[in-house]
N, C-alpha and C positions, 0 to 999 in steps of 0.2 A: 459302644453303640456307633453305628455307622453316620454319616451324614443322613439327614431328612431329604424325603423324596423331592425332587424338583421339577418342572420341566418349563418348557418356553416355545411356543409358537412362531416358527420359523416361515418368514416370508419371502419368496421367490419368483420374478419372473419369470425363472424356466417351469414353473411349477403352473404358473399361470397360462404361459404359450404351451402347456404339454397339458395342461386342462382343454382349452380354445380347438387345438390339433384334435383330440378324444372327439368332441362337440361334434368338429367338422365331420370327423370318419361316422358318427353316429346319425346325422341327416344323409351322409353320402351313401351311408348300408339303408334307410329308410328310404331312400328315392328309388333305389337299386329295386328293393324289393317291390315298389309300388311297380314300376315296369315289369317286372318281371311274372306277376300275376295280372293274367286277363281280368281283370276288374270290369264291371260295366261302367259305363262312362259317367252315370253321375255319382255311384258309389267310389270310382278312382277320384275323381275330383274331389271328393268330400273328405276321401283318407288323404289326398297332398293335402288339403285345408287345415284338417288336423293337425296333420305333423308340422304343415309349416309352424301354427299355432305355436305349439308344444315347444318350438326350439328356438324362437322368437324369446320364448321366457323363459327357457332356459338358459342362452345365451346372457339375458339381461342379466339372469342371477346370477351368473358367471364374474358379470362383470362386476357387479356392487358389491360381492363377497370378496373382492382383493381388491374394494376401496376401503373397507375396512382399517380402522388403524387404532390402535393401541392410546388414549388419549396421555399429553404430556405437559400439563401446565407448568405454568409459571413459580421459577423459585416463591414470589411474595404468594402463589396460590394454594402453593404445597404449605408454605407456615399455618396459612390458614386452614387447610386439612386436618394439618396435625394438633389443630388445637379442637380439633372435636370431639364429643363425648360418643364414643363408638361402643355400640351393645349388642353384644352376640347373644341371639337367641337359641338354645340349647337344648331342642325336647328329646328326652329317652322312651322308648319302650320297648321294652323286651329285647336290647340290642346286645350281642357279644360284648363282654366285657373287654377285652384287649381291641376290638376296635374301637370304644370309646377312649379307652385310654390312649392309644395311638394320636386320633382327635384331639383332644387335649392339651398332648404333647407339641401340636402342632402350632397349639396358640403360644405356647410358651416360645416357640422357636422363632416368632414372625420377627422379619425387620422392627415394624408398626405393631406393636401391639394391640390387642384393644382396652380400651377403655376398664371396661365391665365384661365380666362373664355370665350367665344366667342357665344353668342347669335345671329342667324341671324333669322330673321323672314322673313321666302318665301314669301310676300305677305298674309296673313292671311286674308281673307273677313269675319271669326266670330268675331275676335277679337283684336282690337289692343295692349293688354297689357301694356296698360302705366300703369296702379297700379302696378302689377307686377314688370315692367323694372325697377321704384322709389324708391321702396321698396328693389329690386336686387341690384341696385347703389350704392345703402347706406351701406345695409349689407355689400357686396365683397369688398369696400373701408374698413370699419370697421375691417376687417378679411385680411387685406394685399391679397387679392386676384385681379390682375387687369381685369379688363373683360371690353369687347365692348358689343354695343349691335347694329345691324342694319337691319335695315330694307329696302328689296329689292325687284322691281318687281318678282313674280311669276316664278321661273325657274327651281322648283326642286332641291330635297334635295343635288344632288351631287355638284348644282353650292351653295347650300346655306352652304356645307361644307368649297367649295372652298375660299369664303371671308373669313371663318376663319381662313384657315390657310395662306390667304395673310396678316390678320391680326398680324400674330405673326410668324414673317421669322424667330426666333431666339428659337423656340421650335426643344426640343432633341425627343420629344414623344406626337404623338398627339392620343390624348384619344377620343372616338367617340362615343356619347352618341344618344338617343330619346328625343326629349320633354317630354316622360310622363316617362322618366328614375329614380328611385330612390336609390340611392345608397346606400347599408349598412355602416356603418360608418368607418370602416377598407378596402371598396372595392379597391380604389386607391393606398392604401399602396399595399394592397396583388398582384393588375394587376400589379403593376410595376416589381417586385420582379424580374419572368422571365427572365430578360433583362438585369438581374447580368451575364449573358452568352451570347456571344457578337454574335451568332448563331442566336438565337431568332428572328424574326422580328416583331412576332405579339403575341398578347393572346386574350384570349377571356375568359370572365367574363361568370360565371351560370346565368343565369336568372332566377328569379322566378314571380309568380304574385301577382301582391297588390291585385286583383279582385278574387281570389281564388276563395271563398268563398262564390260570389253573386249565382250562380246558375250552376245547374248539366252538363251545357257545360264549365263553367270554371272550375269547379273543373275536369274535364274530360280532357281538355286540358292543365290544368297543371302539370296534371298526365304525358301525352303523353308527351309535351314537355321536361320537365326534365327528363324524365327516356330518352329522345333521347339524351340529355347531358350528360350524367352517364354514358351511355354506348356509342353509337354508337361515339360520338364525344370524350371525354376519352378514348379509345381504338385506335381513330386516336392520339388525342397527347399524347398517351406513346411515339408512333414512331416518336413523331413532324411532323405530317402532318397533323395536323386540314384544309380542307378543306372550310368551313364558319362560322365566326364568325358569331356572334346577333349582332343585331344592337343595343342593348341596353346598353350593355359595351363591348366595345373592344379597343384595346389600340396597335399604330404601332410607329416603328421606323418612325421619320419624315422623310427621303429620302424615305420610301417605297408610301408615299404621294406626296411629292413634287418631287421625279423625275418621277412620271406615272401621273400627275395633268392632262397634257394634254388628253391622251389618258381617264383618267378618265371620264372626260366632253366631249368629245366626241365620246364613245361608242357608235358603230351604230350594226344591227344586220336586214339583211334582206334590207340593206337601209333606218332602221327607228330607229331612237334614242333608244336610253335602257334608261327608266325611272325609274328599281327599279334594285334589282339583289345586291345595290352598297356594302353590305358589303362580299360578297363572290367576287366580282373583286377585293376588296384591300385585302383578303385573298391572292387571288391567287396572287398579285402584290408580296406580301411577300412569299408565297411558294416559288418564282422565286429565291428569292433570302438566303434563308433560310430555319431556321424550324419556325413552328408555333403551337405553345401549347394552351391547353386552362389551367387555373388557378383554382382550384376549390373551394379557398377559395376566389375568388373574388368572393360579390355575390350582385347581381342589381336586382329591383323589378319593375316590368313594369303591363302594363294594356293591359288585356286579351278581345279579344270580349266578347261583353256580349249576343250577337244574332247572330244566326246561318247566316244568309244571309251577315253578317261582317267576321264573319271568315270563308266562303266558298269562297266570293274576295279577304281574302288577301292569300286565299293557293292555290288557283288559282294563285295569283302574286307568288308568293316564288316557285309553280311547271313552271311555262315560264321563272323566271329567268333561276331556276337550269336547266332545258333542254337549256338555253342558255349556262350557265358556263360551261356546259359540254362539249361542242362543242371545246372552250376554251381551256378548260383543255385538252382533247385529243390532240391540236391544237400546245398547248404550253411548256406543262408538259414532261420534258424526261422520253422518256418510260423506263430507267434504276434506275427511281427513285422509293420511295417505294410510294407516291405518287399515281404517274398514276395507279399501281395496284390499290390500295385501292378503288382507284375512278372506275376503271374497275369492281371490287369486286360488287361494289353497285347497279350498271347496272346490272351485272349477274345476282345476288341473286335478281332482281325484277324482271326482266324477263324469271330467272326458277320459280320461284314462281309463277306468273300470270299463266304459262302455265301451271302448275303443277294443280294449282286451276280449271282452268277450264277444265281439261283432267278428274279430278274427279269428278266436279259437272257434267260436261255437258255430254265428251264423253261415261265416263263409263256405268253410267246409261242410256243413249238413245242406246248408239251401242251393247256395249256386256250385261248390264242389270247387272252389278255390283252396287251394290251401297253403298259407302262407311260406316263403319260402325261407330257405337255412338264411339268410342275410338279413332277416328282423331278428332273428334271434341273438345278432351280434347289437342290438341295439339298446336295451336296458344293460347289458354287463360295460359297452362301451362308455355310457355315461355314468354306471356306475363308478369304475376305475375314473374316469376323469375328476369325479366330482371327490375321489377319496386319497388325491394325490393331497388333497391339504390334510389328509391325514400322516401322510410322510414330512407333513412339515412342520412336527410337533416333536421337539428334541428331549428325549426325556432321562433322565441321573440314572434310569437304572436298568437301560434296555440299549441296545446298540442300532444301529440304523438297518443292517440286513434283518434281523428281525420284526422290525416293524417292514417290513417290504414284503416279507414273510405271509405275515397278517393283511397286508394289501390286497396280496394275488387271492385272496380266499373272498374278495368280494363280490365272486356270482354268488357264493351261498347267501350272503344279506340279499341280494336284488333277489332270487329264488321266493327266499321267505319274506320279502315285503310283497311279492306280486302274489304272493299264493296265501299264504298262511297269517301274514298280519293283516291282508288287507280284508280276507273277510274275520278279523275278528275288529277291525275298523266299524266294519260296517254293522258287524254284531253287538260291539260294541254302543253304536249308535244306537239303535236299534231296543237294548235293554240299559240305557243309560239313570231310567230309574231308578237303577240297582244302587244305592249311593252309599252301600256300607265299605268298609277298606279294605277288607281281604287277603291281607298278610301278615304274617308272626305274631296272630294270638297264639303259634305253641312255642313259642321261644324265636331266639333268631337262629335264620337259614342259610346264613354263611359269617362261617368263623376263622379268627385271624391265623394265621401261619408266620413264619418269618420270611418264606418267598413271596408270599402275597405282598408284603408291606415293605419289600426294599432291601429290611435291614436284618444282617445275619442274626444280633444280638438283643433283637429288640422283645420276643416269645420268651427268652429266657427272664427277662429283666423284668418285666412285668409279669411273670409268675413268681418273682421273689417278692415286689412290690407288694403283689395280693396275699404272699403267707406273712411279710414282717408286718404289714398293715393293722391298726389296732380298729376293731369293728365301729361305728359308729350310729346313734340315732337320727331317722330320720323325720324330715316332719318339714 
């Protein structure tokens, strides 16, 4: 078997001044154009107003996202960490077998182990995993790691959290993973670190994808997603106010768990259950009570759709959560905090934009017969590339650096489909946020492992031997 996946968040000035340069070129092509169409005079006025607006805070995010830093306590802070009771939480459903076991493997590989493991399996109808659980037993016993594993009628990942962390009342930190979660071998050491600061209540791990690679929607979407890590979420925890972690690592103070358990599992909205949403509630559970950072050197590797009708259900789920949390957070959030703003900030900046978008494509052109010229159009790609240059600055064990530069230049297609195609399911999203059921792999799971997917040449072979020498097990 190959080395386990790794990667590391690389930090750069020139990456910063070649952000700042992008900025510049992207107000100097929006001035351009504002001259260059006869506007009427208080409509030109109102679109420079705009725009300055708009780069004013983009700039700012510019800057607080490479303030950003990797947090480094103190040797006597680290002793302290390491003497914590650390519990991963571990829900299954209906997930590829060889990506959980991947997972797994990954805990076994870490510098920092954890603690405790906590497997629950929601009812699964593809697959009971007894090769798996047999093979898990063995190893975590092996490796002083103690883990359950159980299995529970069908009720949703937030009750199939909840047995975990009944299972282990004596956790200082409970860690909050995916079934198709892969951890780089340092992840666990580097999420905990944070927490050397008694402030802290949560962090949040980078994500990246094992599936990168399969085809021009993953590699588009993992473009999109980490450069929304890099920046947009980085520039909240300079200020400690990450608003939602991934669900693929994230890691909270146990009371910010166990004393909102209840309310956790019973989340209603509209008078109907909230079935997804859940790592931005236990965000916001720890805002309440603190700051919440993200880590940058903590880094987890997860599995990306690999077809378009897979990942327009689950950004469908993630725009009804967020139009829920946001409710919340207005609801909850002291307006004195830096918080609420930020959160207000993101509402703004999407609804002067929308309106901004359709005042030029629609009203200009049909009412006054302006039509904006080719030099706006260099202006969302130019900030896209700038803002996805901290995606080149993400080194990863199993991809070479032309490659991901590769995946760079393909950044009009995200800007494309954020201006077009996600924004009005944002808003549709909003819109029919009632809809509070989850919405994917009740037929099984929808992407499954390979060995190019996951890194490692030998890894598809080895756990198909696993699962035939494996002896069946009961579950319960």
């Amino acid at each position: 078997m190959t080395a386990p996946l790794s990667a590391r968040v690389h930090r750069s000035g020139t990456v910063f001044g070649a952000a700042v340069v992008m900025v510049a070129a992207a107000v100097w092509a929006a001035h351009h154009g504002l001259q260059a169409v006869e506007f009427e005079g208080h409509t030109g006025s109102r679109l420079a107003a705009v725009w300055g607006v708009t780069f004013v805070i983009l700039l700012g995010q510019t800057v607080l996202y490479h303030f950003e830093r990797p947090r480094r306590p103190s040797p006597r802070a680290r002793r302290q960490l390491d003497a914590l009771h650390v519990a991963v939480l571990l829900p299954v459903y209906n997930e590829d077998a060889g990506y959980l076991r991947l997972g797994l493997q990954s805990m076994l590989d870490q510098t920092r182990r954890p603690t405790s493991v906590h497997v629950v399996d929601d009812g699964s109808t593809s697959d009971d995993y007894a090769a798996v659980r047999t093979w898990w037993t063995a190893a975590a016993a092996a490796a002083g790691i103690v883990t359950t594993w159980h299995r529970q009628p069908n009720s949703g990942k937030r009750h199939a959290q909840a047995a975990g962390v009944l299972a282990s009342p004596a956790a200082d930190i409970y860690v909050t993973v995916d079934s198709d979660s892969c951890l780089a071998p340092d992840a666990l050491e580097e999420v905990l670190l944070p927490f050397a600061r008694q402030r802290v209540q949560s962090v949040a791990g980078i994500v990246l994808a094992t599936n990168h690679r399969t085809n021009l929607l993953t590699r588009v979407t993992d473009l999109w997603f980490t450069t929304g890590q890099l920046t947009d979420r980085s520039a909240l925890s300079a200020m400690g106010t990450v608003l939602v972690n991934s669900g693929p690592l994230a890691a909270y103070r146990a009371g910010v768990i166990r004393d909102n358990l209840d309310g956790y599992l019973t989340e209603t909205f509209m008078g109907r259950p909230v079935m997804f949403s859940d790592d931005s509630l236990l965000t916001l559970y720890a805002l309440l009570r603190g700051r919440t950072v993200q880590q940058p050197s903590a880094v987890v590797f997860t599995a990306l759709p690999e077809k378009a009708s897979h990942f327009l259900r689950m950004y469908l789920r993630w725009m009804r959560g967020s139009t829920i949390r946001s409710v919340w957070r207005m609801r909850y959030l002291p307006v004195t905090g830096i918080a609420y703003w930020a959160h207000f900030l993101r509402w703004f900046g999407l609804a002067l934009s929308t309106v901004v978008l359709g005042w030029l494509l629609v009203v200009e052109p049909l009412h006054y017969g302006n039509t904006p010229p080719a030099s706006f159009l260099l202006v969302p790609f130019l900030i896209g590339w700038a803002q996805a240059l901290r995606y080149l600055g993400v080194v990863r064990s199993d991809e070479r650096m032309r490659q991901r530069a590769v995946t760079w230049l393909l950044m009009p297609l995200a800007v494309i489909a954020a201006w077009t195609v996600l924004r009005a399911m944002r808003w549709y999203g909003a819109a029919t946020c009632a809809r509070t059921g989850w919405g994917t792999r009740q037929n099984g799971a929808e992407v499954t492992l390979t060995a190019a997917k996951a890194g490692r040449e030998a890894l598809v072979p080895e756990v198909e031997r696993t699962l035939q020498l494996a002896v069946p097990v009961t579950t319960g």
